[in-house]
C-alpha positions in Angstrom: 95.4 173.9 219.2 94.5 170.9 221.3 96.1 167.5 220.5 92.7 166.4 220.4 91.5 168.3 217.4 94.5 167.3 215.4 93.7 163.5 215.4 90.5 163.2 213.7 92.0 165.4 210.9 94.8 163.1 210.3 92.7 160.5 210.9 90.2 162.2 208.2 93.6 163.2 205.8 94.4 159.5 206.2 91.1 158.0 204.9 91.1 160.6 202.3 94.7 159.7 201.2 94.0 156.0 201.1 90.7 156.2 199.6 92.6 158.1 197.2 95.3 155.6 196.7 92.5 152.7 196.5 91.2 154.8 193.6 94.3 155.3 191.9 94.8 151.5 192.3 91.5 150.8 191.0 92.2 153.1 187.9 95.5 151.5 187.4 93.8 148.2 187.4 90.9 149.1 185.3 93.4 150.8 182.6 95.2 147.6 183.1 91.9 145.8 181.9 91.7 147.8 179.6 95.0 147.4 177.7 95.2 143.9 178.2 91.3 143.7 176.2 92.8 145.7 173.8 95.6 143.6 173.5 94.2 140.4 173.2 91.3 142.1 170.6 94.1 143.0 168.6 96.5 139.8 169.1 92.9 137.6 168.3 92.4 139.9 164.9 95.9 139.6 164.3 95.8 136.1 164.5 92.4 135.4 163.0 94.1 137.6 160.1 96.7 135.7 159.6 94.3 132.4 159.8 92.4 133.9 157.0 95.5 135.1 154.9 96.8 131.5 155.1 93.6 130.0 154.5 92.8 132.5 151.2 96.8 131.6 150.0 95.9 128.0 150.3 92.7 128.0 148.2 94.7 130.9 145.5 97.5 128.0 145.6 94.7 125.2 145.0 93.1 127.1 142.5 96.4 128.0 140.9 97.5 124.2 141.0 94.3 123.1 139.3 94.6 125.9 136.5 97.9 124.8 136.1 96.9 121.1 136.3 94.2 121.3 133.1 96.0 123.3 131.5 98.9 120.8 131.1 96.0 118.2 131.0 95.0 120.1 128.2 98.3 120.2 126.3 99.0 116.8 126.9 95.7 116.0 125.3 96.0 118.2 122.6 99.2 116.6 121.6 97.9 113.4 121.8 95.0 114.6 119.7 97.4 116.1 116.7 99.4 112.8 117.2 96.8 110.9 116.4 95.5 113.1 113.4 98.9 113.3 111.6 99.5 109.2 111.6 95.9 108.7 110.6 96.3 111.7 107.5 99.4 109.5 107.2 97.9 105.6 107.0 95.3 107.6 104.9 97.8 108.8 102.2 99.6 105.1 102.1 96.0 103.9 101.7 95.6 106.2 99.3 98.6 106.0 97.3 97.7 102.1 97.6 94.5 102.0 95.8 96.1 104.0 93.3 99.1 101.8 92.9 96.5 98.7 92.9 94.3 100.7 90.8 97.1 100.9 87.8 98.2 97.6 88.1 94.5 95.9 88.3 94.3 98.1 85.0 97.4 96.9 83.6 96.6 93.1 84.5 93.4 93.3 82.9 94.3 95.2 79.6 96.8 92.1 79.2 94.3 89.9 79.7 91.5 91.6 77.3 94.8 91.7 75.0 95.7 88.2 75.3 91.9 87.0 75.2 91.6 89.4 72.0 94.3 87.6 70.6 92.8 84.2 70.9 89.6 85.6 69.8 90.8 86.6 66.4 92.6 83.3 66.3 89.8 81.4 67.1 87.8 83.6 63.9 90.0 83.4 61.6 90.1 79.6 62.5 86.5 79.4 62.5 85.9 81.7 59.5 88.4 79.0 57.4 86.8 75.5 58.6 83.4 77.1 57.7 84.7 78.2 54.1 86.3 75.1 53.9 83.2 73.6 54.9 81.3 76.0 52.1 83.1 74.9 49.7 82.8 71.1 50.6 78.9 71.9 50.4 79.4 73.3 47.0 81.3 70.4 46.2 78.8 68.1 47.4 76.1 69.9 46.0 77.9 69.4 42.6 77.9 65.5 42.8 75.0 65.5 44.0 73.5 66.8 41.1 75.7 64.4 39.1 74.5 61.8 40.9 70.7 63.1 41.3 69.7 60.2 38.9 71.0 57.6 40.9 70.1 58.7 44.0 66.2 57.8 43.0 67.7 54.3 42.6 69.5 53.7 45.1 68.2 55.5 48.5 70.4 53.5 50.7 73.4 54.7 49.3 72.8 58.3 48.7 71.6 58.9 52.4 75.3 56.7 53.1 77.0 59.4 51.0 74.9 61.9 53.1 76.0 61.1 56.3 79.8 60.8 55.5 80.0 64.1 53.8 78.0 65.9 57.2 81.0 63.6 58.8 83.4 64.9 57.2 82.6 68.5 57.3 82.6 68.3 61.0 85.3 66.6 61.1 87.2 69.3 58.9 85.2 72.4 61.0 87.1 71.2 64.5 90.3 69.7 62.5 90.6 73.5 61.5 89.6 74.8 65.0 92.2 72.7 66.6 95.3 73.1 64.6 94.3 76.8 63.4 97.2 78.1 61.0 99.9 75.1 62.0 100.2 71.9 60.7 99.4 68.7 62.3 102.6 67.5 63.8 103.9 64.1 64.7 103.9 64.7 68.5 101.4 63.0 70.6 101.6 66.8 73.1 100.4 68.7 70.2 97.9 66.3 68.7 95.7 66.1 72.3 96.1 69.5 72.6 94.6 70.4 69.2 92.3 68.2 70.8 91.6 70.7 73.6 91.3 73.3 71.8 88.6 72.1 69.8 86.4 70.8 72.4 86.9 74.4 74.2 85.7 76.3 71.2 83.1 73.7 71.1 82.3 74.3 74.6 82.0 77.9 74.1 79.6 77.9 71.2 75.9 79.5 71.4 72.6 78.4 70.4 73.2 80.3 67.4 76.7 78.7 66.5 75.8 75.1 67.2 72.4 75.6 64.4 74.6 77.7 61.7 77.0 74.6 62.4 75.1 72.0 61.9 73.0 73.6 59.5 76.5 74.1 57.2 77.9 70.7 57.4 74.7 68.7 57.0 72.9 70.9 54.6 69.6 70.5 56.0 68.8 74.3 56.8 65.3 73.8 57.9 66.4 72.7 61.3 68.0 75.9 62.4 65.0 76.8 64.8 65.1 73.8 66.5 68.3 73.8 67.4 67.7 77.3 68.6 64.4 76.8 70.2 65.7 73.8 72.5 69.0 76.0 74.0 71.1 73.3 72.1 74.5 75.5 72.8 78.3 73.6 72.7 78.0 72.1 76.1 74.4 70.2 74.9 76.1 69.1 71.7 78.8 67.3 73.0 76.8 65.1 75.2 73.4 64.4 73.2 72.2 61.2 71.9 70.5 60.0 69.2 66.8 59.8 70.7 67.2 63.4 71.7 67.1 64.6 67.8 63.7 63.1 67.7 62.4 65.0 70.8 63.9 67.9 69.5 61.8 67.9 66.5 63.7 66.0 63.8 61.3 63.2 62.9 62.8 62.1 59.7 64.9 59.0 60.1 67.4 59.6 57.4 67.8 63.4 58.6 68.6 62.1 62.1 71.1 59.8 61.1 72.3 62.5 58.7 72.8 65.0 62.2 73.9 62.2 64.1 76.8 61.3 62.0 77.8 64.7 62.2 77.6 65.4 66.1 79.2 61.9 66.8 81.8 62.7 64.7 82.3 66.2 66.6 81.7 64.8 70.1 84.4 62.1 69.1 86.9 64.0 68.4 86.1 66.5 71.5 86.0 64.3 74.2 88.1 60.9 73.0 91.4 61.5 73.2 92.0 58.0 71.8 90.1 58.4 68.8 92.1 58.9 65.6 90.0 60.1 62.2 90.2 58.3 59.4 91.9 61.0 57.7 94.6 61.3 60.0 97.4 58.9 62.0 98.2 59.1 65.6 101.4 60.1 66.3 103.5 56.8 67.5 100.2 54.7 68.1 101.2 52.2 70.4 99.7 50.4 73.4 101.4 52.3 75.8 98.6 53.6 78.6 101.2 55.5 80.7 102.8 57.4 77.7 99.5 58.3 76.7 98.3 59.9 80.1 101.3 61.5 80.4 100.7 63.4 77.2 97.4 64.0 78.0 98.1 65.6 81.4 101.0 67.7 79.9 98.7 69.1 77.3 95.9 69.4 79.6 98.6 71.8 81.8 100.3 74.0 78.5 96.3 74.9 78.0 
């Protein structure tokens, strides 16, 4: 074999052998490429993973933290809520309970009262019911001398309508006598003597259109004049502040029938609204000209009433 012929081959093996080797490197490398993309695909998933793992634990943790956060929202709230119900169930039982309480003792306060006012009622009747019987039987009384008397009378017109007018007088004066001092007797004490005073002028006060005409129809005698008394409204608080005139207006035309009713409603509003004036038939307790004394009285029985 020629030297010659052997080069070429080697020359050829050579090639071979480090086309060879550049393929093997070129393999290496592309499995190298290979591995490192699968690598970095799998360290990218990995990673985006765990970026998505964190991210979902984070919203769970939200989500958990605003569950968590209504409900003790909620609690709180409902505590509040039945707080707030058991005082006001609580203000509304004392409320309650105080009507109740004020609703027994309203009651109580005013059964005294109708009790009391009862009381002074049947008083005030049985006061009134003995000054008109008294007053009856002064009318009888009258009636009787005036029947005596019937043929004087003719004779002497002056005198009987005199007599007339101091008998309606005196009846009035004994209805409100008896109204003031009721079942007591008149004492020597000027307290007691104004306030039998008061007491008369309040009953007098308090009389109706019905009262004032059976009133004055008892003591003067003169029965025909009830209407008019009723028609006009003439009630207690009219009585003790009309005139003479007035019982003209009011229908009373007859001169010796008005003074008769005069006599007898000046004699009333005298006694009801002077606390100076003394009746005839009666003496002022310690009458002396003493204006302090006398005002203190007065505003000391003005108080007890």
């Amino acid at each position: 074999r020629s030297p010659l012929g052997s080069a070429p081959r080697e020359e050829s093996v050579n090639m071979v052998l480090s086309s060879s080797e550049e393929l093997a490197e070129l393999q290496r490398q592309a499995a190298a490429q290979e591995i490192q993309r699968y690598y970095r695909g799998a360290r990218e998933r990995k990673k985006t993973t765990e970026v998505r793992r964190a991210a979902e634990r984070e919203h769970m943790e939200e989500q958990a933290a605003i569950v968590i956060q209504a409900a003790f929202r909620g609690h709180t709230q409902r505590t509040r809520y039945q707080s707030a119900q058991d005082y006001l169930q609580e203000v509304r039982a004392e409320e309650a309970a105080a009507k109740v309480l004020q609703a027994h003792l309203l009651g109580y306060m005013a059964r005294k009262q109708m009790e009391k006012m009862r009381q002074e009622q049947e008083h005030e009747t049985v006061s009134v019911k003995r000054a008109q019987a008294a007053a009856n039987m002064q009318a009888e009384s009258d009636d009787n001398e005036t029947r005596d008397v019937s043929r004087l009378s003719a004779s002497h017109p002056a005198q009987e309508l005199r007599k007339r007018c101091q008998s309606s007088q005196s009846l009035a004066l004994a209805y409100v006598s008896a109204i003031g001092w009721g079942d007591t007797t008149p004492y020597n004490d000027t307290a007691r003597f104004i306030a039998a005073k008061w007491r008369a002028r309040r009953h007098v006060l308090g009389m109706s259109e019905n009262e004032v005409a059976d009133l004055m129809a008892n003591v003067t005698g003169l029965v025909q004049y009830k209407q008019v008394f009723i028609t006009a409204f003439i009630h207690g608080g009219r009585i003790l502040n009309i005139c003479a005139p007035a019982l003209a207006q009011l229908g009373i035309r007859q001169h010796d029938h008005q003074k008769i009713h005069f006599s007898a409603i000046r004699e009333i509003q005298k006694y009801c609204m002077d606390m100076e004036y003394v009746p005839s038939n009666q003496r002022y307790p310690d009458k002396v000209e003493d204006t302090e004394r006398h005002q203190s009285a007065f505003q000391s029985a003005h108080c007890s009433l």
